[in-house]
N, CA, C and O atoms as a Tripos MOL2 file, in Angstrom:
@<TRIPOS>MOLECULE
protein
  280   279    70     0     0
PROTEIN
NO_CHARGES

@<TRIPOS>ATOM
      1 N           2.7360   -0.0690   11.4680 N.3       1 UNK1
      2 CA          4.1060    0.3780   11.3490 C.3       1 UNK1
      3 C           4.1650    1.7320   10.6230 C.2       1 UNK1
      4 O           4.9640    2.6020   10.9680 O.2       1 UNK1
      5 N           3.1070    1.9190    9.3850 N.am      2 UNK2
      6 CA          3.4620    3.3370    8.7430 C.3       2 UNK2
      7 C           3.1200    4.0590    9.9420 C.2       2 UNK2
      8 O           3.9670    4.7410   10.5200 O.2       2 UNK2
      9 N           1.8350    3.9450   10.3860 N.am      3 UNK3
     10 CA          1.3550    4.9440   11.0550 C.3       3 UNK3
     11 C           2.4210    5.4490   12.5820 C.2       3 UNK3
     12 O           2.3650    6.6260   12.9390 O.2       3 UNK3
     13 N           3.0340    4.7700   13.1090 N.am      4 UNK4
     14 CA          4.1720    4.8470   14.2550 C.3       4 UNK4
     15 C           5.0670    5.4370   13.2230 C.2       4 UNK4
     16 O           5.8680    6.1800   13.7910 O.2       4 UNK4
     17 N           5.2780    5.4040   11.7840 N.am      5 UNK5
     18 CA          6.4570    6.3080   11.1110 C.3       5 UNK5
     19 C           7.5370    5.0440   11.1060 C.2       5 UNK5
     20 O           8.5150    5.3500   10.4230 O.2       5 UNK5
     21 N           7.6310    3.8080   11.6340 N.am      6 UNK6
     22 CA          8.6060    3.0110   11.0910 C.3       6 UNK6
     23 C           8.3800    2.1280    9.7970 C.2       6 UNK6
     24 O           7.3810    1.4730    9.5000 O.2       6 UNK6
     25 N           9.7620    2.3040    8.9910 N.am      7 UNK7
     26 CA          9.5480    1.8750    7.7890 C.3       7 UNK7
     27 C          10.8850    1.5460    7.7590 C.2       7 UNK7
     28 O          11.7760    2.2460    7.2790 O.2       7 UNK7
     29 N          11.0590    0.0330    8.4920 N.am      8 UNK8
     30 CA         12.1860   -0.6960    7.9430 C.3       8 UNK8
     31 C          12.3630   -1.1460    6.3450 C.2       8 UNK8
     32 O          11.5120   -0.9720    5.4730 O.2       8 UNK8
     33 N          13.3850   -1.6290    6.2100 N.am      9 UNK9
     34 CA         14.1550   -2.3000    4.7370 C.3       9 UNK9
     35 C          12.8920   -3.2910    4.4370 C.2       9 UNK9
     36 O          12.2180   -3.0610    3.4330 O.2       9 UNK9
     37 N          12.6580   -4.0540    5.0270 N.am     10 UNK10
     38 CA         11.6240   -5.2940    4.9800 C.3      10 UNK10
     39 C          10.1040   -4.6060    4.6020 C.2      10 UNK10
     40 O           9.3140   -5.2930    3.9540 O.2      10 UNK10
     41 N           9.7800   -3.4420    4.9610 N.am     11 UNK11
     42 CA          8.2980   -2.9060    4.7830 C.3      11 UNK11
     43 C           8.1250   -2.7630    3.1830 C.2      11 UNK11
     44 O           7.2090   -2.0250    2.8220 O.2      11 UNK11
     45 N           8.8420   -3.3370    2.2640 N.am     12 UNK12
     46 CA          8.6220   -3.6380    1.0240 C.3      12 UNK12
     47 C           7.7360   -4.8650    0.6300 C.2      12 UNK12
     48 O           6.8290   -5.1200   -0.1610 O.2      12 UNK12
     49 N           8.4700   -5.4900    1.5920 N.am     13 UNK13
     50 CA          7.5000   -6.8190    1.2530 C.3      13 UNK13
     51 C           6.2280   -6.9030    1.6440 C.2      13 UNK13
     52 O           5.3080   -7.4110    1.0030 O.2      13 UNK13
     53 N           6.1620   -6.2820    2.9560 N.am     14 UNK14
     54 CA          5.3990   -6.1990    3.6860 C.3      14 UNK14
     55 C           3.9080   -5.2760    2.6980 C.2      14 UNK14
     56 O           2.7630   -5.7270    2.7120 O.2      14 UNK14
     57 N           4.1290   -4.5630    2.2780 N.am     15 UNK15
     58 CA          3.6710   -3.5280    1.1930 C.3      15 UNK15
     59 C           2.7770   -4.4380   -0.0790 C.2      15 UNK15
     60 O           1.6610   -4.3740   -0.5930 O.2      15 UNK15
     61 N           3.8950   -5.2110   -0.1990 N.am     16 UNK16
     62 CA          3.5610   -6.0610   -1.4430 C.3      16 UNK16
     63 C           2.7150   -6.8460   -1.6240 C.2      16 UNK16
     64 O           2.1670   -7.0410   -2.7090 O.2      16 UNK16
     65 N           2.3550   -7.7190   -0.0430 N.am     17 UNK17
     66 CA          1.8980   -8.3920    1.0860 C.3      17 UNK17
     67 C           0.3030   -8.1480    0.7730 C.2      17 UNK17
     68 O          -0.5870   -8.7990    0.2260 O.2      17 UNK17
     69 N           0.4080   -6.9360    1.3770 N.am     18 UNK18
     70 CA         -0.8890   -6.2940    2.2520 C.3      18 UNK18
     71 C          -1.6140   -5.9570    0.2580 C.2      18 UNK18
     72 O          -2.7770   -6.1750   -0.0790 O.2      18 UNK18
     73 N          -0.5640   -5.4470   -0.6200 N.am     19 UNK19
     74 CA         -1.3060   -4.8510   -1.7530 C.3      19 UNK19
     75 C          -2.2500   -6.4740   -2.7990 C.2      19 UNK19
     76 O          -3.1440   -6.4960   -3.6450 O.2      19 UNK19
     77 N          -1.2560   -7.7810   -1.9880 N.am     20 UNK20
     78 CA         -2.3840   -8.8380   -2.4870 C.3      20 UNK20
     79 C          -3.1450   -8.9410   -1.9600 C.2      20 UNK20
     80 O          -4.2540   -8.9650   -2.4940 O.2      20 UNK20
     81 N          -3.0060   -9.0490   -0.7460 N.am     21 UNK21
     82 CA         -4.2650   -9.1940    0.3650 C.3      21 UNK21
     83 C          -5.8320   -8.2230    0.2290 C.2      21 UNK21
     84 O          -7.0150   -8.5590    0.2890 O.2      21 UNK21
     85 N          -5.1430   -6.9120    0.0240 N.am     22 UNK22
     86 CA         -5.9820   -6.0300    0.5400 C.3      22 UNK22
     87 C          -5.9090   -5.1090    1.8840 C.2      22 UNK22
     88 O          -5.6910   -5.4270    3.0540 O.2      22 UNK22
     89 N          -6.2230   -3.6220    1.1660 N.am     23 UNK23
     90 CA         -6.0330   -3.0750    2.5880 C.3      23 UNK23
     91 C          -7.6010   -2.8550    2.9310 C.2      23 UNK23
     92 O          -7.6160   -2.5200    4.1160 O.2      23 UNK23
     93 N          -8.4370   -2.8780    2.6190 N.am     24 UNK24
     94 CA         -9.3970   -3.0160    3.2870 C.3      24 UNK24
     95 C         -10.2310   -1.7810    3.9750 C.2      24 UNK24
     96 O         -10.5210   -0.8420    3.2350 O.2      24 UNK24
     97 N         -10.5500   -1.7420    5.0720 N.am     25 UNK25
     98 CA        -10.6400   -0.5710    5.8070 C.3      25 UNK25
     99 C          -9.4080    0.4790    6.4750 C.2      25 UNK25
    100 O          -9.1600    1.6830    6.5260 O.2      25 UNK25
    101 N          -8.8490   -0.7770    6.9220 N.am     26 UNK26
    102 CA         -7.6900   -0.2130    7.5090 C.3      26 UNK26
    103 C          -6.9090    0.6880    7.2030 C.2      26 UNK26
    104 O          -6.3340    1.2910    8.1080 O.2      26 UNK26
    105 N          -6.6390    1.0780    5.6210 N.am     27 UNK27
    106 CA         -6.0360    2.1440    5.3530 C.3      27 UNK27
    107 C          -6.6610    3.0170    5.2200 C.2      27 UNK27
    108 O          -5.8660    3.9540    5.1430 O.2      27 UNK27
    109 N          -7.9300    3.4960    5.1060 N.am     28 UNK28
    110 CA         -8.8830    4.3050    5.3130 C.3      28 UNK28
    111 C          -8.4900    4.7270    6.8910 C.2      28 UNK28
    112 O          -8.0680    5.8670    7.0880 O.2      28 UNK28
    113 N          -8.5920    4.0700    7.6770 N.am     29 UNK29
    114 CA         -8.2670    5.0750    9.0860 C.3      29 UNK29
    115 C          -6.5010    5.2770    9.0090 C.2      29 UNK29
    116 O          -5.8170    6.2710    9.2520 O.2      29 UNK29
    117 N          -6.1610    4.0710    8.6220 N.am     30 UNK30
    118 CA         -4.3340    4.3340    9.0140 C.3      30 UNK30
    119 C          -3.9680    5.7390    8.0450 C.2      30 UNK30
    120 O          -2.8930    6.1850    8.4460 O.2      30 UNK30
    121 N          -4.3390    6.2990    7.2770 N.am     31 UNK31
    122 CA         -3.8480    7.2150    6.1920 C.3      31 UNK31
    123 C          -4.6810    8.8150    6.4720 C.2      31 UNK31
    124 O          -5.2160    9.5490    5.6410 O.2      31 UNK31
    125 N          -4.5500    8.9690    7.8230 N.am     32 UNK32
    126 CA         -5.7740    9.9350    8.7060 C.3      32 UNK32
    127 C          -4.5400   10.0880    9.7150 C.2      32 UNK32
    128 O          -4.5040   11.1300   10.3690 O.2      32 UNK32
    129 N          -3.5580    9.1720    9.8940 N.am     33 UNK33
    130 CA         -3.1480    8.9800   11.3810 C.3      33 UNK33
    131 C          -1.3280    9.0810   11.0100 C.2      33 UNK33
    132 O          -0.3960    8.8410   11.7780 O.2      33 UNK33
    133 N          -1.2860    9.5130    9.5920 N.am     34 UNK34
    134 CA          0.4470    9.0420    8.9700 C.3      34 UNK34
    135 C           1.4320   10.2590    9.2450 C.2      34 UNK34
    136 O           1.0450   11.2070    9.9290 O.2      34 UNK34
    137 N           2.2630   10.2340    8.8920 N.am     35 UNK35
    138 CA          2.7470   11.7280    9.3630 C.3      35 UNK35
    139 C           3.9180   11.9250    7.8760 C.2      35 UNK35
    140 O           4.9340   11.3390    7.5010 O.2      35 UNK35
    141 N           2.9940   13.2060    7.3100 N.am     36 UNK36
    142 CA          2.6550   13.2330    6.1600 C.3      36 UNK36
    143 C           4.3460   14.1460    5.8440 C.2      36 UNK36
    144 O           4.8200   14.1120    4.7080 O.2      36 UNK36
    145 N           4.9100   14.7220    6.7200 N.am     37 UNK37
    146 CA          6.3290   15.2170    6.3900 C.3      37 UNK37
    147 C           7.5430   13.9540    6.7120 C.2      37 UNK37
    148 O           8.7070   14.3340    6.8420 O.2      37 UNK37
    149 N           7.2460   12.5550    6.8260 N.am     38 UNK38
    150 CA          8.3370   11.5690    6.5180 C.3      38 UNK38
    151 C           8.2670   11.1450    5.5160 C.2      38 UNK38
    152 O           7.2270   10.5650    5.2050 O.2      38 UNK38
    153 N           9.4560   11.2640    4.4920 N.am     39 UNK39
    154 CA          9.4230   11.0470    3.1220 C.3      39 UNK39
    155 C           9.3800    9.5820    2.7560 C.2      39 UNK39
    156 O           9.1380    9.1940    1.6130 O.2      39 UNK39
    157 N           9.6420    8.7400    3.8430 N.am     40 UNK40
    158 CA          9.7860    7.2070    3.6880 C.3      40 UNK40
    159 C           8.5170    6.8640    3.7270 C.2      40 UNK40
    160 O           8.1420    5.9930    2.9430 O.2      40 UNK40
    161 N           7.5420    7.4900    4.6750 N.am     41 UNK41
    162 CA          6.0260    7.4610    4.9830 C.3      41 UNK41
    163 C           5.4130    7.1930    3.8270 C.2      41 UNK41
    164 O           4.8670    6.1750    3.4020 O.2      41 UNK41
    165 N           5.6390    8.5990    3.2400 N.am     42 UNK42
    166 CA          4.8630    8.8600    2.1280 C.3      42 UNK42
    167 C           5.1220    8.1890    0.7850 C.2      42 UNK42
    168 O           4.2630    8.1560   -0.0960 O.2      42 UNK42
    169 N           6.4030    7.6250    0.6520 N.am     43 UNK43
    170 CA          6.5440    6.9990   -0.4320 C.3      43 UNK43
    171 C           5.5900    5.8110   -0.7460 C.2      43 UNK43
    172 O           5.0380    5.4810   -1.7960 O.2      43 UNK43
    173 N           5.5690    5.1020    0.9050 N.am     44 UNK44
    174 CA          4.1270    3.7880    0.6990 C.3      44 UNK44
    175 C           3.0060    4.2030    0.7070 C.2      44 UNK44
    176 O           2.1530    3.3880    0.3540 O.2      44 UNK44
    177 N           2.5190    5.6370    1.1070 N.am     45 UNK45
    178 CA          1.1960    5.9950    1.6220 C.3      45 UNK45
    179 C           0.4780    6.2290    0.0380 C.2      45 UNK45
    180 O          -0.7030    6.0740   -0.2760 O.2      45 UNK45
    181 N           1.7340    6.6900   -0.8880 N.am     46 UNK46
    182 CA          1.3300    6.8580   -2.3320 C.3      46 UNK46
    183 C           1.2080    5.4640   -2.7210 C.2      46 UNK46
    184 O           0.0690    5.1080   -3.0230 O.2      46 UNK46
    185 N           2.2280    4.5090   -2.7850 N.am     47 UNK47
    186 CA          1.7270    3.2810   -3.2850 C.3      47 UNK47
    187 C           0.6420    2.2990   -2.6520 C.2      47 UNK47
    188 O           0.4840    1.1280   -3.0010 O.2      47 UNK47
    189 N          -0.0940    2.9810   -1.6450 N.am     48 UNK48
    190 CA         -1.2010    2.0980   -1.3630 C.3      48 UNK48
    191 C          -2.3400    2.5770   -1.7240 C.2      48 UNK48
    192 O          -3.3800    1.9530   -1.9350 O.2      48 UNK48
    193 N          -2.0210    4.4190   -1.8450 N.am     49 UNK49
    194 CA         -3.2660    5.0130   -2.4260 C.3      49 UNK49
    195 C          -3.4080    4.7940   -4.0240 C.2      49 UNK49
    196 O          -4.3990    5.1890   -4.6400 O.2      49 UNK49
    197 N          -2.2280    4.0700   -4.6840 N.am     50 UNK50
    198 CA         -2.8140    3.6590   -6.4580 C.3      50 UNK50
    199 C          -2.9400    2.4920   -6.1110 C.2      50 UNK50
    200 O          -3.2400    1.9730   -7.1870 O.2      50 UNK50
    201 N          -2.9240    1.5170   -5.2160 N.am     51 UNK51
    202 CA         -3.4670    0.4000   -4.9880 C.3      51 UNK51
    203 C          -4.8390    0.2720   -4.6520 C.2      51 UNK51
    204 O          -5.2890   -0.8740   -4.6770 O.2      51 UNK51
    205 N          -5.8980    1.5610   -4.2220 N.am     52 UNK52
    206 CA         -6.8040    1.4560   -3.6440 C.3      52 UNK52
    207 C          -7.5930    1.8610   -4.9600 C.2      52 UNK52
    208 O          -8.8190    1.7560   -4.9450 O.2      52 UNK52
    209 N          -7.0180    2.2680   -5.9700 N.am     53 UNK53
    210 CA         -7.6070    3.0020   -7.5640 C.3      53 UNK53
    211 C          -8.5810    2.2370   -7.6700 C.2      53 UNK53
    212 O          -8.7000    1.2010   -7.0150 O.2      53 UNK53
    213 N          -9.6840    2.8010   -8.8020 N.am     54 UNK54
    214 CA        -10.6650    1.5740   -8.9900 C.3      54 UNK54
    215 C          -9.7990    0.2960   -9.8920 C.2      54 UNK54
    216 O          -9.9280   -0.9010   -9.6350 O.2      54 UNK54
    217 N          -8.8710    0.8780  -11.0310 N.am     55 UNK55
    218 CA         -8.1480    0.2680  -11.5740 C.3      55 UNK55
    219 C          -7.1100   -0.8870  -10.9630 C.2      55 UNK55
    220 O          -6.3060   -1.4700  -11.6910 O.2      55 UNK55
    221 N          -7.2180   -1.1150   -9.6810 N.am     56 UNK56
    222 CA         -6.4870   -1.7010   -9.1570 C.3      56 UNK56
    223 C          -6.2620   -3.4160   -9.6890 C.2      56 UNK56
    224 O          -5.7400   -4.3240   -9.0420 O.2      56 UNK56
    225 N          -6.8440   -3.4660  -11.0560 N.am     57 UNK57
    226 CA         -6.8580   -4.8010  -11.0730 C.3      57 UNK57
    227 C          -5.4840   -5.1540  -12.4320 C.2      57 UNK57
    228 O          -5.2250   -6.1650  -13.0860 O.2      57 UNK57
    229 N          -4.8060   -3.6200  -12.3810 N.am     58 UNK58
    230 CA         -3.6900   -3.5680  -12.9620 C.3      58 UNK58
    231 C          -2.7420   -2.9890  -11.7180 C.2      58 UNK58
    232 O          -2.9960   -2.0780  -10.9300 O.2      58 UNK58
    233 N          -1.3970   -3.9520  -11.8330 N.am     59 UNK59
    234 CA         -0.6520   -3.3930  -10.6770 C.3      59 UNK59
    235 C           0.3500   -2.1040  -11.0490 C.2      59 UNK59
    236 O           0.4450   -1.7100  -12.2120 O.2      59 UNK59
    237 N           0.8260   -1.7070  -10.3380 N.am     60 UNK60
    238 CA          1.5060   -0.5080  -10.6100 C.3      60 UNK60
    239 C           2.6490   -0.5140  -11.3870 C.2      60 UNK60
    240 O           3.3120    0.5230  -11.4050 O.2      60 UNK60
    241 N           3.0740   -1.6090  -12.1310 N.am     61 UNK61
    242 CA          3.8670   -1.9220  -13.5280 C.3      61 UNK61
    243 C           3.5680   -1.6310  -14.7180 C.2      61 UNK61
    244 O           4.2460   -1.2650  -15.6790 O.2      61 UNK61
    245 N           2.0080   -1.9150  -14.5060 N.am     62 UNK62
    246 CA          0.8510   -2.1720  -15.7010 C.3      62 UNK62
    247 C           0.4390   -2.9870  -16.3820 C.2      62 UNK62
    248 O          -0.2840   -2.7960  -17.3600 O.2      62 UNK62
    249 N           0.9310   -4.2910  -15.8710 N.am     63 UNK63
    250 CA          1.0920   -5.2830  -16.2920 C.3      63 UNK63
    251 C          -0.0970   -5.9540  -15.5400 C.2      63 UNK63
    252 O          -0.2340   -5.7540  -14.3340 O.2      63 UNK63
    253 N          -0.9150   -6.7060  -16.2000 N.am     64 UNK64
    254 CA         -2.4560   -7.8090  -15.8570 C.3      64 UNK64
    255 C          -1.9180   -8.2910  -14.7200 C.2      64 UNK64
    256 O          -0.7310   -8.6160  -14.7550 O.2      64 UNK64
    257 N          -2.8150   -8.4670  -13.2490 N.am     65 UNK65
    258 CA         -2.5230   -9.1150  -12.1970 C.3      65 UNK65
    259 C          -3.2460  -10.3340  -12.1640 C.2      65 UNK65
    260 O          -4.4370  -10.3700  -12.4760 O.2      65 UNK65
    261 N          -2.6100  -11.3340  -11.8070 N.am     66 UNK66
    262 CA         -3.7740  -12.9450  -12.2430 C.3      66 UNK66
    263 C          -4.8090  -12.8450  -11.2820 C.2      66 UNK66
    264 O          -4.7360  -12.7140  -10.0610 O.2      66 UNK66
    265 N          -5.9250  -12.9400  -12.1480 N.am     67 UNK67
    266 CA         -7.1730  -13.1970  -11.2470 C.3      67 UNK67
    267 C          -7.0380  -14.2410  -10.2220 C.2      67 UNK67
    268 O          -6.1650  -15.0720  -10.4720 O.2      67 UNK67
    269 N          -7.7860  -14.4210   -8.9740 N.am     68 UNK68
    270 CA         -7.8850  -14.7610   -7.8200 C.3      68 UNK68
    271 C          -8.1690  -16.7400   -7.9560 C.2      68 UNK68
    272 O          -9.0380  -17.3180   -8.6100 O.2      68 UNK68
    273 N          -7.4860  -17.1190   -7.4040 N.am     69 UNK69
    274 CA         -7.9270  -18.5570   -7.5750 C.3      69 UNK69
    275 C          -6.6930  -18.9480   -9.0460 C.2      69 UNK69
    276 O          -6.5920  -20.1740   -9.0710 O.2      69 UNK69
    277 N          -6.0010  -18.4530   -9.9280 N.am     70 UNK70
    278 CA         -5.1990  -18.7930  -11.4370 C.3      70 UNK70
    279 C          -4.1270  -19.1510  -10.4850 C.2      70 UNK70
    280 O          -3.0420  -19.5590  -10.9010 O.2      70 UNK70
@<TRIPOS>BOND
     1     1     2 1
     2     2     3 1
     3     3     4 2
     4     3     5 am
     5     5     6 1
     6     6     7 1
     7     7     8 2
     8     7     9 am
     9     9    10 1
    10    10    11 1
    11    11    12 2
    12    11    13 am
    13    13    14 1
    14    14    15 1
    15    15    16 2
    16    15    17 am
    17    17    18 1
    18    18    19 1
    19    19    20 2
    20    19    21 am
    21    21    22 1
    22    22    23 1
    23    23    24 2
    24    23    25 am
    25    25    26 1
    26    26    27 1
    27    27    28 2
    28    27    29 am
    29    29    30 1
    30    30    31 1
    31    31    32 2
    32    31    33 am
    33    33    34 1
    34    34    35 1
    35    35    36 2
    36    35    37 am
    37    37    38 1
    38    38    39 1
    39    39    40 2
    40    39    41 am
    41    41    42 1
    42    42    43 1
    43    43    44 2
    44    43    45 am
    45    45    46 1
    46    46    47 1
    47    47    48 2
    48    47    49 am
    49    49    50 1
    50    50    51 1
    51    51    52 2
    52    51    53 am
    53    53    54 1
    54    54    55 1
    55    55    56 2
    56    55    57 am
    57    57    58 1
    58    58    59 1
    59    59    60 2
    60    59    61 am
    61    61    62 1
    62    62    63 1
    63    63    64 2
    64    63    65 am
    65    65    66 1
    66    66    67 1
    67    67    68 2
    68    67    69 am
    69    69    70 1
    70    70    71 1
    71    71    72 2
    72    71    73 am
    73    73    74 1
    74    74    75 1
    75    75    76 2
    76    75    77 am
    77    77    78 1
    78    78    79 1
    79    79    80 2
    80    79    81 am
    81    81    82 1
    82    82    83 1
    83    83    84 2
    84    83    85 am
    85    85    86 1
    86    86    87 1
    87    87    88 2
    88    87    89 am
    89    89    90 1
    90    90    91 1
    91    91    92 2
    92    91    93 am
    93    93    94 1
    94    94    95 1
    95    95    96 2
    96    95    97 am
    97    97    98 1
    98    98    99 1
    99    99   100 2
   100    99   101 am
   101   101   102 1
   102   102   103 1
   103   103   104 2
   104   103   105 am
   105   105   106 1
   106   106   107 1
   107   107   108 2
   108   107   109 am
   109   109   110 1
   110   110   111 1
   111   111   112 2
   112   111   113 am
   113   113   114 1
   114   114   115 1
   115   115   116 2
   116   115   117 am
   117   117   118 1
   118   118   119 1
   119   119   120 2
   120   119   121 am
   121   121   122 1
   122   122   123 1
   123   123   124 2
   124   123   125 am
   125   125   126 1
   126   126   127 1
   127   127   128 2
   128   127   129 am
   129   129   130 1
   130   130   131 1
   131   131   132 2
   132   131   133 am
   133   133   134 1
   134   134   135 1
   135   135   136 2
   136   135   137 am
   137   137   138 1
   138   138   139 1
   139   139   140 2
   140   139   141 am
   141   141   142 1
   142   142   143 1
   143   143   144 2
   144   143   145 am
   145   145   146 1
   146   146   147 1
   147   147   148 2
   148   147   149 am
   149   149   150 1
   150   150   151 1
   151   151   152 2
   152   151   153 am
   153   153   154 1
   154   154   155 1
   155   155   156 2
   156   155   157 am
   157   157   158 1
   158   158   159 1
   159   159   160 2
   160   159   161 am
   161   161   162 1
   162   162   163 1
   163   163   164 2
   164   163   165 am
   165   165   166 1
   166   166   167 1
   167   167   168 2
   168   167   169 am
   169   169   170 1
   170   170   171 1
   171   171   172 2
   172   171   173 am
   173   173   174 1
   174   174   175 1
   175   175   176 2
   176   175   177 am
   177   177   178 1
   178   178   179 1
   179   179   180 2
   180   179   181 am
   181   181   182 1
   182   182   183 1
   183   183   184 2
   184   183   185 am
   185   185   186 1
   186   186   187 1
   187   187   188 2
   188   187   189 am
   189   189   190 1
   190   190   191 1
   191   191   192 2
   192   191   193 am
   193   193   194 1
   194   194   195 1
   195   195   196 2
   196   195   197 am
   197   197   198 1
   198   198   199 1
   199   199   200 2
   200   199   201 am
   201   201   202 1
   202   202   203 1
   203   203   204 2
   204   203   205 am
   205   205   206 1
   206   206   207 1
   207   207   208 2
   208   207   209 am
   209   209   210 1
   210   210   211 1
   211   211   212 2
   212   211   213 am
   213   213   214 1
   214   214   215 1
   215   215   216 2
   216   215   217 am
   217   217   218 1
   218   218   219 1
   219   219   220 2
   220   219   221 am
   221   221   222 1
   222   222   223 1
   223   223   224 2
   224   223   225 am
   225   225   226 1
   226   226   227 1
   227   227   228 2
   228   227   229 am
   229   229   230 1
   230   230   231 1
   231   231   232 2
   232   231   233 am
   233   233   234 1
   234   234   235 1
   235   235   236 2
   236   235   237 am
   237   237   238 1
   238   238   239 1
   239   239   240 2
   240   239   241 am
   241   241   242 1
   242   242   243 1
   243   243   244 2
   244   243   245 am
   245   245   246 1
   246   246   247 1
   247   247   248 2
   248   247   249 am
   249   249   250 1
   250   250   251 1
   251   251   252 2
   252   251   253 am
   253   253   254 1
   254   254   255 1
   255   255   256 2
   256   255   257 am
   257   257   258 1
   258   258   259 1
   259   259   260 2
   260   259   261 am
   261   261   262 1
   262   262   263 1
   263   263   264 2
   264   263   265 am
   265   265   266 1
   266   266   267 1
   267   267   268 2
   268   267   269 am
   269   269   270 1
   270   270   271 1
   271   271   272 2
   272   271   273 am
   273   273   274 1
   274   274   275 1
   275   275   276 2
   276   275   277 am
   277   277   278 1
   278   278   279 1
   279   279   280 2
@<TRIPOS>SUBSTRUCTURE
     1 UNK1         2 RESIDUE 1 A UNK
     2 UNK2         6 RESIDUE 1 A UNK
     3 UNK3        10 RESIDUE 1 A UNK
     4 UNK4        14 RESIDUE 1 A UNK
     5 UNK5        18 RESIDUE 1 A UNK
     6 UNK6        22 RESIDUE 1 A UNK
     7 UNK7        26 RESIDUE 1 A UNK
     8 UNK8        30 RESIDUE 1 A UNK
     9 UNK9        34 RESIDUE 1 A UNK
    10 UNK10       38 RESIDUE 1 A UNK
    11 UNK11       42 RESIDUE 1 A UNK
    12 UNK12       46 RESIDUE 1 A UNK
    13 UNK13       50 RESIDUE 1 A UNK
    14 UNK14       54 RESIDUE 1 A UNK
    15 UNK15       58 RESIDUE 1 A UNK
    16 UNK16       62 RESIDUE 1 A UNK
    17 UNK17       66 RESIDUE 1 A UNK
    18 UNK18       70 RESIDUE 1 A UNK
    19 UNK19       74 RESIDUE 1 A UNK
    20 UNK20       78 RESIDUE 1 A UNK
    21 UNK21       82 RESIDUE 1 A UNK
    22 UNK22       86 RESIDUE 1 A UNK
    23 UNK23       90 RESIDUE 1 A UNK
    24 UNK24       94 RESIDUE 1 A UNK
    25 UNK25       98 RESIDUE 1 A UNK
    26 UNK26      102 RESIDUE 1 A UNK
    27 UNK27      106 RESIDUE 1 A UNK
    28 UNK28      110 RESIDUE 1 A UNK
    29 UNK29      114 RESIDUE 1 A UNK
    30 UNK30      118 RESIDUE 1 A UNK
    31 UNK31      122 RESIDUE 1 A UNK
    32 UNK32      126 RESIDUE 1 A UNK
    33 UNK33      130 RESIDUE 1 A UNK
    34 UNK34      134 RESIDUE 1 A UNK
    35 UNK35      138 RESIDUE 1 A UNK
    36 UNK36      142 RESIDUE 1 A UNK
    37 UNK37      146 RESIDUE 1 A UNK
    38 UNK38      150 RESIDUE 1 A UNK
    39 UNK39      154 RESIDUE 1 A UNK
    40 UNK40      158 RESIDUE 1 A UNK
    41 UNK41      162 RESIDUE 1 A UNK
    42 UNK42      166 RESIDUE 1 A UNK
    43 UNK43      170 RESIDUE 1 A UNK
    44 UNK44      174 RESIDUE 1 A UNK
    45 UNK45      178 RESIDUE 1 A UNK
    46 UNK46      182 RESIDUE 1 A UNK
    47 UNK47      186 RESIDUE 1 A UNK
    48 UNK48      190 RESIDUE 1 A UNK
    49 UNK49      194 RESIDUE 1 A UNK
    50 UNK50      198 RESIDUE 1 A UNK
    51 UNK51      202 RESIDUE 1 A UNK
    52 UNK52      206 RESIDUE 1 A UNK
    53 UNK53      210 RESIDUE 1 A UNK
    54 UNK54      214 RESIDUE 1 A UNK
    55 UNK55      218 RESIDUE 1 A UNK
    56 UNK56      222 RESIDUE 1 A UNK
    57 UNK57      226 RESIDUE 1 A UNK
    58 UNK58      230 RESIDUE 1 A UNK
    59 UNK59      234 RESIDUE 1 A UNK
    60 UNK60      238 RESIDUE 1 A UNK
    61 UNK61      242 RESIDUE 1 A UNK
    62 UNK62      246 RESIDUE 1 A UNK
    63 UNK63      250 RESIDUE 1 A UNK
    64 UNK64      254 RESIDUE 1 A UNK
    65 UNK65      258 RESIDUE 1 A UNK
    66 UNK66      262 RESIDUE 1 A UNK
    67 UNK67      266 RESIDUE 1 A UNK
    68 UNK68      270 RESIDUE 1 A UNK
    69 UNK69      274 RESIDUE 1 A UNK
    70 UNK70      278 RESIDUE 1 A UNK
């Protein structure tokens, strides 16, 4: 969806989603392919790139994220 440039109301969750999960590889190619003058784009393309931090095991509040399995 970023990469097509749609970013419905719902791609929050969706965001939130993918940032427990993991993006994996996938944003490694999807963030090659974004289109970097939609400001809605870029607002997630930044919050997945401090999700990909090494620090990622603090979420972007700053607040401790519960380890896996708690």
């Amino acid at each position: 969806m970023l990469v097509a440039g749609q970013v419905p109301h719902e791609f929050k969750q969706y965001a939130k989603l993918l940032r427990r999960l993991g993006l994996g590889e996938a944003w490694e190619q999807a963030k090659t392919q974004i289109d970097r003058s939609n400001p809605y784009v870029m607002r997630y393309a930044r919050y997945f790139e401090a999700c990909t931090k090494p620090d990622s095991a603090t979420n972007l509040q700053g607040h401790r994220t519960r380890p896996p399995g708690a």
